[in-house]
C-alpha positions as CSV (number, residue, x, y, z in Angstrom):
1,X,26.1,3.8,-13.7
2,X,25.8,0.2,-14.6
3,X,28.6,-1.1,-17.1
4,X,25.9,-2.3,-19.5
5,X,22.9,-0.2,-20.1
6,X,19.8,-2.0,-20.8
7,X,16.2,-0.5,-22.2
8,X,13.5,-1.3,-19.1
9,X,9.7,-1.4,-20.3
10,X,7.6,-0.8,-16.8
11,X,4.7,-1.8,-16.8
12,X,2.5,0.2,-14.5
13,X,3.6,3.3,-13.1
14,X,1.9,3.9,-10.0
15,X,2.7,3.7,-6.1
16,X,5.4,1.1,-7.2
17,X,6.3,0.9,-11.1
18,X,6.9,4.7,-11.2
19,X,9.4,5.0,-8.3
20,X,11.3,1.7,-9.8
21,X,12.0,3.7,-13.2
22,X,12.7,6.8,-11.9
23,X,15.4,4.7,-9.9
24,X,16.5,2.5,-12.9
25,X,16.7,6.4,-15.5
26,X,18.8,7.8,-12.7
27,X,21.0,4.5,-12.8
28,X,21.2,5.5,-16.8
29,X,19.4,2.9,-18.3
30,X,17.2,3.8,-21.1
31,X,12.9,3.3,-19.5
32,X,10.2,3.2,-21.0
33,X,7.1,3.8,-18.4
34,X,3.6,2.3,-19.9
35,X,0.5,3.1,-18.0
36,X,-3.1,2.7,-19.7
37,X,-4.0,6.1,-18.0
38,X,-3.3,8.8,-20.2
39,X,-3.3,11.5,-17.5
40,X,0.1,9.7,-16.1
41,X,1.6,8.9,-19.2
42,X,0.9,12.7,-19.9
43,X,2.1,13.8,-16.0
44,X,6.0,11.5,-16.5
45,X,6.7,13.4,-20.1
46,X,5.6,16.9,-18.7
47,X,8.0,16.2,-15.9
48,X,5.4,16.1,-13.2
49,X,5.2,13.2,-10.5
50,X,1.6,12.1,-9.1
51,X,3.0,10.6,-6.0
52,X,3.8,13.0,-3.2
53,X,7.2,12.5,-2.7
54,X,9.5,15.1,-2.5
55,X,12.2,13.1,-3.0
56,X,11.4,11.5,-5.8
57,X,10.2,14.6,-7.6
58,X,13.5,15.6,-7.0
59,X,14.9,12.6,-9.3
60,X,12.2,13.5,-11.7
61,X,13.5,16.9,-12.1
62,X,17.0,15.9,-12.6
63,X,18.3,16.2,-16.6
64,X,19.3,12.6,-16.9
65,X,16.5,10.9,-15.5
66,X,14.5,12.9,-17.9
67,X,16.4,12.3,-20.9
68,X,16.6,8.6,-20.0
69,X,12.3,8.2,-19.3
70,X,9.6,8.6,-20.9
71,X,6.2,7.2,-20.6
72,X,3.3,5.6,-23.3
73,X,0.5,3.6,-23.6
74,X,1.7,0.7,-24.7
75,X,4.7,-1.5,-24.1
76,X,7.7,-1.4,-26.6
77,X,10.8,-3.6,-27.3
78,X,12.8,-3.5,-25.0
79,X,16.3,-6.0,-22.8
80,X,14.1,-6.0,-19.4
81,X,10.5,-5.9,-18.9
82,X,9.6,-5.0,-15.3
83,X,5.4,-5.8,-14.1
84,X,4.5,-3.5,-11.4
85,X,0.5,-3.6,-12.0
86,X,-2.1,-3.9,-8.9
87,X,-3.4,-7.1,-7.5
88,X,-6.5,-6.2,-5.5
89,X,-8.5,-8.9,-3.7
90,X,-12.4,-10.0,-4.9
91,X,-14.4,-8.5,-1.8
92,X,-17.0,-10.8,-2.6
93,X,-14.9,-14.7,-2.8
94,X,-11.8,-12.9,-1.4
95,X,-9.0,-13.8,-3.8
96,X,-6.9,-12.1,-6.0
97,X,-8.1,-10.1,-8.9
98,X,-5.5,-11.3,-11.5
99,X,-6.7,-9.3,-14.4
100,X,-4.6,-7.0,-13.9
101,X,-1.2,-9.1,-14.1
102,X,-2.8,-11.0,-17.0
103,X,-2.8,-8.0,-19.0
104,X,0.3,-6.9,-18.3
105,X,1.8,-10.1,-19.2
106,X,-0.2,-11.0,-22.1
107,X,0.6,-7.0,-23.2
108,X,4.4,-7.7,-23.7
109,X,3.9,-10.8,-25.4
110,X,4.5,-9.6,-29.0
111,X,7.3,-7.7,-27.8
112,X,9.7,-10.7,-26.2
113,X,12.7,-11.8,-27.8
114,X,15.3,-14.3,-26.9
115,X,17.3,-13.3,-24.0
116,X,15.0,-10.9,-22.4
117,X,14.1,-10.6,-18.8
118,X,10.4,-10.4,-17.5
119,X,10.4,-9.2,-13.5
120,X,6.8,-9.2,-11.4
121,X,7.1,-7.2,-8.5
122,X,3.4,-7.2,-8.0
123,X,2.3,-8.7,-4.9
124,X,0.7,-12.3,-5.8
125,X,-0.6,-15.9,-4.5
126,X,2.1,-18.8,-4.7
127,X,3.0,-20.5,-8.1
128,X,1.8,-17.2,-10.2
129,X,5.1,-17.2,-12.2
130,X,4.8,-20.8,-12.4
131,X,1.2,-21.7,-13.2
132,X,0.1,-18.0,-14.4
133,X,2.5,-15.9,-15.9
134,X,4.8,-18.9,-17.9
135,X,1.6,-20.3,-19.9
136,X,1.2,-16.3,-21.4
137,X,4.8,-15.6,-21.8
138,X,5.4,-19.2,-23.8
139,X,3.0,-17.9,-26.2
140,X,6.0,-15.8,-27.9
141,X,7.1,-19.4,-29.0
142,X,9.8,-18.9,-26.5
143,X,10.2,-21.3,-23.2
144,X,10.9,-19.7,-19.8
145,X,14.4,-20.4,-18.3
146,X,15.9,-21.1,-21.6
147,X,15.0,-18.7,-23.9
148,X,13.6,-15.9,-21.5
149,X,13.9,-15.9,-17.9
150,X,11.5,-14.3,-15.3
151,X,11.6,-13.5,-11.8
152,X,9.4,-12.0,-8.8
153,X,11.0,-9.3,-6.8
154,X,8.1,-8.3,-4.7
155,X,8.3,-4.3,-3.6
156,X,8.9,-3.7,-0.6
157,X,8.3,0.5,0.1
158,X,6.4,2.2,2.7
159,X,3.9,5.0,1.4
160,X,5.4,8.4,3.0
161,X,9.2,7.2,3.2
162,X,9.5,5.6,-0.7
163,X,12.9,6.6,-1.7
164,X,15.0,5.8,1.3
165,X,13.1,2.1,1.0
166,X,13.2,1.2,-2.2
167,X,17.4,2.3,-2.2
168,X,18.2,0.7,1.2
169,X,15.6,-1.8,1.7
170,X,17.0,-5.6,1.8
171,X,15.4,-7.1,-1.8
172,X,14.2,-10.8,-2.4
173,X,15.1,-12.1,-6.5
174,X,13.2,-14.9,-6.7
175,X,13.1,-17.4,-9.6
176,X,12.9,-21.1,-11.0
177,X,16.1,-21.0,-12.7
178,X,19.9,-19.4,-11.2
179,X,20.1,-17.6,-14.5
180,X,17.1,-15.8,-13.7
181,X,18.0,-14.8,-10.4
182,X,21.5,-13.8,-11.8
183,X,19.9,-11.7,-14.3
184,X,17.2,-10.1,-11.9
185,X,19.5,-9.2,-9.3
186,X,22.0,-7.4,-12.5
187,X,19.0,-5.1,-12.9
188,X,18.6,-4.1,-9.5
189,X,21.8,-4.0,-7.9
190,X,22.6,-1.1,-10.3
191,X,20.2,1.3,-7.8
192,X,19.0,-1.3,-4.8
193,X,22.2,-0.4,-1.7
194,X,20.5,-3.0,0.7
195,X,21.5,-6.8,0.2
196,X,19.9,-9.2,-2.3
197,X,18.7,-12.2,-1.2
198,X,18.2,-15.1,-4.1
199,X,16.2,-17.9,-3.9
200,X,13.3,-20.0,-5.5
201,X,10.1,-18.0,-7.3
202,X,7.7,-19.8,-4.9
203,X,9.3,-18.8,-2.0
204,X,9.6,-15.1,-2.9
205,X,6.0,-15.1,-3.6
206,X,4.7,-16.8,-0.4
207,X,8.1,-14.1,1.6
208,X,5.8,-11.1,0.6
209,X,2.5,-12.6,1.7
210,X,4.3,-13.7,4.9
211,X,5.7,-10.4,5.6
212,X,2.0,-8.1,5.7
213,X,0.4,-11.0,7.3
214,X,2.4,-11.3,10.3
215,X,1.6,-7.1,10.2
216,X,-1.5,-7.9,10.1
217,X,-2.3,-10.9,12.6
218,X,-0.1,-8.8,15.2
219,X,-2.5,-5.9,14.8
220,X,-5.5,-8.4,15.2
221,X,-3.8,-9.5,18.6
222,X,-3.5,-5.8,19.6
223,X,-7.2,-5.1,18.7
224,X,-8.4,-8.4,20.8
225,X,-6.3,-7.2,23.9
226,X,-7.9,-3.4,23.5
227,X,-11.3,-5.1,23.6
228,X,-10.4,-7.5,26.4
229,X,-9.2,-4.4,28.6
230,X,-12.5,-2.3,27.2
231,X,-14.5,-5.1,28.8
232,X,-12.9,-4.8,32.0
233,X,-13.3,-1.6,32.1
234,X,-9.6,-0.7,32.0
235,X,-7.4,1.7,29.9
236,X,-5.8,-0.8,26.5
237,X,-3.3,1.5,26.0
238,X,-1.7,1.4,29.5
239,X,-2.3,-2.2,29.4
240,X,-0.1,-2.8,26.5
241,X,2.5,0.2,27.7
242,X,2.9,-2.1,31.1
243,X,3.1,-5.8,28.8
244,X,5.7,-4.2,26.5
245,X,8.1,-3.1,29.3
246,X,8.8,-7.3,29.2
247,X,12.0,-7.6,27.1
248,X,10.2,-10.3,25.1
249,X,7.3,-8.3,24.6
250,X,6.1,-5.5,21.9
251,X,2.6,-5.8,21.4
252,X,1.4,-3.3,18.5
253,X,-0.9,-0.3,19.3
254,X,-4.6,-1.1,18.5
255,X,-6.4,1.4,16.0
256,X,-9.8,1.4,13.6
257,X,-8.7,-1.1,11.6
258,X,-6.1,-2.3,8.6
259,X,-5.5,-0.2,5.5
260,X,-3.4,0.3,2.2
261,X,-2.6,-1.7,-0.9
262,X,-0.9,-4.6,1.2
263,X,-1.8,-5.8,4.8
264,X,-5.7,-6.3,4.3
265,X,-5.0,-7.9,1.2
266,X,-2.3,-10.2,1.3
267,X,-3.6,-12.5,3.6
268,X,-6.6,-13.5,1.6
269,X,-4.2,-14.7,-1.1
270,X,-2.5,-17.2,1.9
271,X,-5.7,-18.4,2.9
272,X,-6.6,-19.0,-1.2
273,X,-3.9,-21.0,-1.9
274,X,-3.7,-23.4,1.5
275,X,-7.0,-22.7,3.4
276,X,-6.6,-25.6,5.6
277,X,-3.2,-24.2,7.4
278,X,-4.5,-20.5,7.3
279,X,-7.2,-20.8,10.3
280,X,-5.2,-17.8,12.4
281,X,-4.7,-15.6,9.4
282,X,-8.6,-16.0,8.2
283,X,-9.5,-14.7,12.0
284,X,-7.0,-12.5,12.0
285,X,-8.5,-10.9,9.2
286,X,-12.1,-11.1,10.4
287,X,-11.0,-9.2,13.3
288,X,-9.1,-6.6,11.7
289,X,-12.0,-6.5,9.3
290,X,-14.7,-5.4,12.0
291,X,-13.1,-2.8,13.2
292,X,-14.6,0.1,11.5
293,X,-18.1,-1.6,13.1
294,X,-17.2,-1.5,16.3
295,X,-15.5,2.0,16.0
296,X,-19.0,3.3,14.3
297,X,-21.1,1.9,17.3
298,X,-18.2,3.8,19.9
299,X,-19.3,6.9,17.8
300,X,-22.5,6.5,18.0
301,X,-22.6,5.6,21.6
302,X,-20.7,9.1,22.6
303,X,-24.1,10.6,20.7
304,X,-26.7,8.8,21.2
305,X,-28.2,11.0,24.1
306,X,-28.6,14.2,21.2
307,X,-31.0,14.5,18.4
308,X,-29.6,15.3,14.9
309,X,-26.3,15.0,15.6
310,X,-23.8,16.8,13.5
311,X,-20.7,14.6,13.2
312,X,-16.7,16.1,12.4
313,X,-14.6,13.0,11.4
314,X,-11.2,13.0,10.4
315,X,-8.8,11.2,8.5
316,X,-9.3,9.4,5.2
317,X,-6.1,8.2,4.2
318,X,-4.9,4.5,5.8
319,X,-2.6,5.7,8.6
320,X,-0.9,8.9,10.1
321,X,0.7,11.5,8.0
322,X,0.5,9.4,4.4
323,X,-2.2,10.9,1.6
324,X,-3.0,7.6,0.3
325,X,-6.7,6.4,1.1
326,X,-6.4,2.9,-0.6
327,X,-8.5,0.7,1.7
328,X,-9.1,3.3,4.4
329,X,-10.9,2.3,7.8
330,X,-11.3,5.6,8.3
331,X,-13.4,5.9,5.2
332,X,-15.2,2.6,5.7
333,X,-16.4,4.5,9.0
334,X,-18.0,7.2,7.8
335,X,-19.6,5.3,5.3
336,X,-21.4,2.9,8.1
337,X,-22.4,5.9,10.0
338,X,-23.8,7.9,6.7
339,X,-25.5,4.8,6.0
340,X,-27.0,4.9,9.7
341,X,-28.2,8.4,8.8
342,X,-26.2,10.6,10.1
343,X,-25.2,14.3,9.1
344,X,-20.9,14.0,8.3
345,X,-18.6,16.7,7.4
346,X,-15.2,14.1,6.5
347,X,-12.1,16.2,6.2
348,X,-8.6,14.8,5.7
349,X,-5.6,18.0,5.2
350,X,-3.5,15.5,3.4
351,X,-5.6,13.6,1.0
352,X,-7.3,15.6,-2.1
353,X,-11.1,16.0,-1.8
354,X,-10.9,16.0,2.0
355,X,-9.3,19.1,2.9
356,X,-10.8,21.5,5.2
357,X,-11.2,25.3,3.9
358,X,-9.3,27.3,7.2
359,X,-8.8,25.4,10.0
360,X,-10.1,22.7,12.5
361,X,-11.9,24.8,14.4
362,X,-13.9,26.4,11.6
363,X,-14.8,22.9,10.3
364,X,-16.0,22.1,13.8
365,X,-18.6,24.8,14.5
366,X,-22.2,23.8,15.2
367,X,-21.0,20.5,15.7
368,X,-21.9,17.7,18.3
369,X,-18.8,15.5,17.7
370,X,-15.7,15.7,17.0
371,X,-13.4,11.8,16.3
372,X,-10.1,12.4,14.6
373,X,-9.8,8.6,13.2
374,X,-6.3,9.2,11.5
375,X,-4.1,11.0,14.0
376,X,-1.8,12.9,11.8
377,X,0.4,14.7,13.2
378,X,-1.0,18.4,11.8
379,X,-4.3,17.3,13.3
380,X,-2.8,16.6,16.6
381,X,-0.9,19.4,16.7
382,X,-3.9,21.8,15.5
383,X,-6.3,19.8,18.3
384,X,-3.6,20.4,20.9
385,X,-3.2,24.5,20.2
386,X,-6.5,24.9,19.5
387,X,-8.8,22.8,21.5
388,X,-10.7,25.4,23.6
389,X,-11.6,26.9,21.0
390,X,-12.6,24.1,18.8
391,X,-15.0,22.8,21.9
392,X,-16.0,27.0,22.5
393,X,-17.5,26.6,18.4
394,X,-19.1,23.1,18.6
395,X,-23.2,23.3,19.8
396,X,-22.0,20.1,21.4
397,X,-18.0,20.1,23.0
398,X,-17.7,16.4,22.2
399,X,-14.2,15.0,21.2
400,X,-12.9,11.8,20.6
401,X,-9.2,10.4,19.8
402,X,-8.9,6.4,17.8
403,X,-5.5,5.1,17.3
């Protein structure tokens, strides 16, 4: 319990503003969750978590975090106010959307008052607390680092595992001022057990970006070798088995491209800020980027010999055994190959509005191909038991396995 309980206003309460205020009721301070969704706002009161983790339902159900949350529409007075809103990149000029964080900001403007404490976790460019956030807040007539202090403590949870990281996971406070970063790291160190780590708001910013991107140039490597390998007409994944058994060496597995809210996104907000010294991020990302393409043209090469082919694709959440499909290769796939014409069944068993009726092989009869994309582990498990007859029900006994 923290010696001084404190009334938390979170903003947002999806994938990473809900979890946080669960954490922070449990810890007994008093949270308000704001969400402009109704359905949520309705979901938190009624007790009922719209993230699948069991964990964290578990939180939800116990008595004090209920008596200590509850969730509106709009933002309230409150000691701490805590951002936690998406930042999704432009897909046309490829930089972040920052509506989003305006809102939120400009939102809890009529409610500051001397002494309170504005946190972004969202993940942003460089100099947004600086240049972007401290213009709106200083329109309360209050100035930022002496009369309100604000910090960036990007998130850093996994979808599928979010309670064990957002407890144990090391945390960054980052802010302009130390009374900032004293403050911040107050709030948090009354649920976070893994260290906090203070420094500068800048630097926490670009720490976040740095973090997916080197996720996401390593994946680019991995996908260059696969092709390299494919070209010689070798097996990838025994070539980078054999490079890994180096002691200095652990080349990531190649798949069928880059998903979720962070690592396809991130980088873009590097390359906005400091083009000119983000050359092997931007190809990184190009690469990464074509990888549903060049998965689509396998496809279609394994069927190009049949007429009318009847395709069986699954997976439509961003990687193995999570139900979150926010920038899905798997999805971008079968949109390429509808788009090309052909005749899809796309079933996913974890996400909603994918899920086959029985089982794998009954979504597989009269089919010509079956490619799992997402290699959960139900699927494989359900390919491996069942496969004969899976092939004995397809018209075509085709079957192919990305990732």
């Amino acid at each position: 319990m923290p010696e001084t309980k404190q009334t938390i206003c979170v903003i947002g309460t999806g994938y990473v503003g809900l979890p946080a205020a669960l954490l922070l009721a449990r810890a007994g301070h008093t949270v308000i969750g704001v969400d402009i969704n109704e359905n949520i706002v309705r979901a938190i009161n009624d007790g009922v978590l719209h993230i699948k983790e069991d964990e964290l339902q578990k939180i939800m159900d116990e008595p004090q975090v209920r008596a200590n949350l509850r969730a509106q529409t709009t933002p309230a007075a409150a000691d701490v106010f805590l951002i936690a809103v998406p930042t999704p990149v432009d897909h046309r000029k490829k930089v972040a959307e920052m509506k989003y964080v305006r809102d939120a900001t400009e939102s809890i403007v009529p409610y500051l008052k001397a002494g309170n404490v504005v946190i972004l976790e969202s993940t942003v460019p460089p100099l947004t607390c600086k240049e972007f956030m401290t213009p709106i807040l200083e329109k309360s007539g209050l100035k930022v680092g002496k009369d309100l202090y604000l910090a960036h403590c990007p998130e850093r949870i996994l979808p599928g595992d979010v309670f064990y990281e957002i407890v144990h996971n090391d945390r960054i406070i980052g802010a302009a001022d130390q009374k900032s970063r004293d403050l911040a790291s107050a709030v948090y160190a009354t649920f976070v057990k893994g260290n906090l780590y203070q420094t500068d708001d800048v630097t926490a910013e670009l720490c976040k970006l740095m973090e997916n991107t080197y996720r996401d140039v390593n994946i680019a490597l991995a996908n260059e070798f696969a092709a390299v390998a494919e070209g010689l007409g070798i097996d990838p994944f025994q070539a980078i088995e054999l490079s890994n058994k180096h002691p200095r060496v652990k080349i990531l597995r190649p798949g069928i491209g880059v998903g979720g809210h962070c690592i396809p996104l991130d980088p873009w907000f590097i390359k906005e800020v400091d083009p000119a010294n983000s050359r092997l991020i931007f190809t990184s990302r190009l690469i990464n980027d074509e990888m549903p393409h060049k998965v689509a043209a396998k496809i279609r090469k394994a069927v190009r010999d049949i007429d009318n082919p009847k395709l069986v694709l699954i997976g439509a959440a961003y990687k193995a055994n999570t139900e979150d499909p926010r920038e899905s290769p798997a999805i971008e796939i079968v949109k390429i190959l509808r788009e090309d014409g052909y005749e899809i069944d796309h079933f996913d068993p974890l996400v909603e509005g994918y899920r086959w009726k029985s089982t794998l092989a009954e979504a597989c009869k009269g089919a010509d191909m079956l490619a799992v994309l997402i290699q959960h582990n139900a699927v494989m498990d359900e390919l491996n038991a069942t496969r004969a007859e899976i092939e004995k029900g397809m018209r075509t006994p085709r079957v192919l396995v990305f990732g």
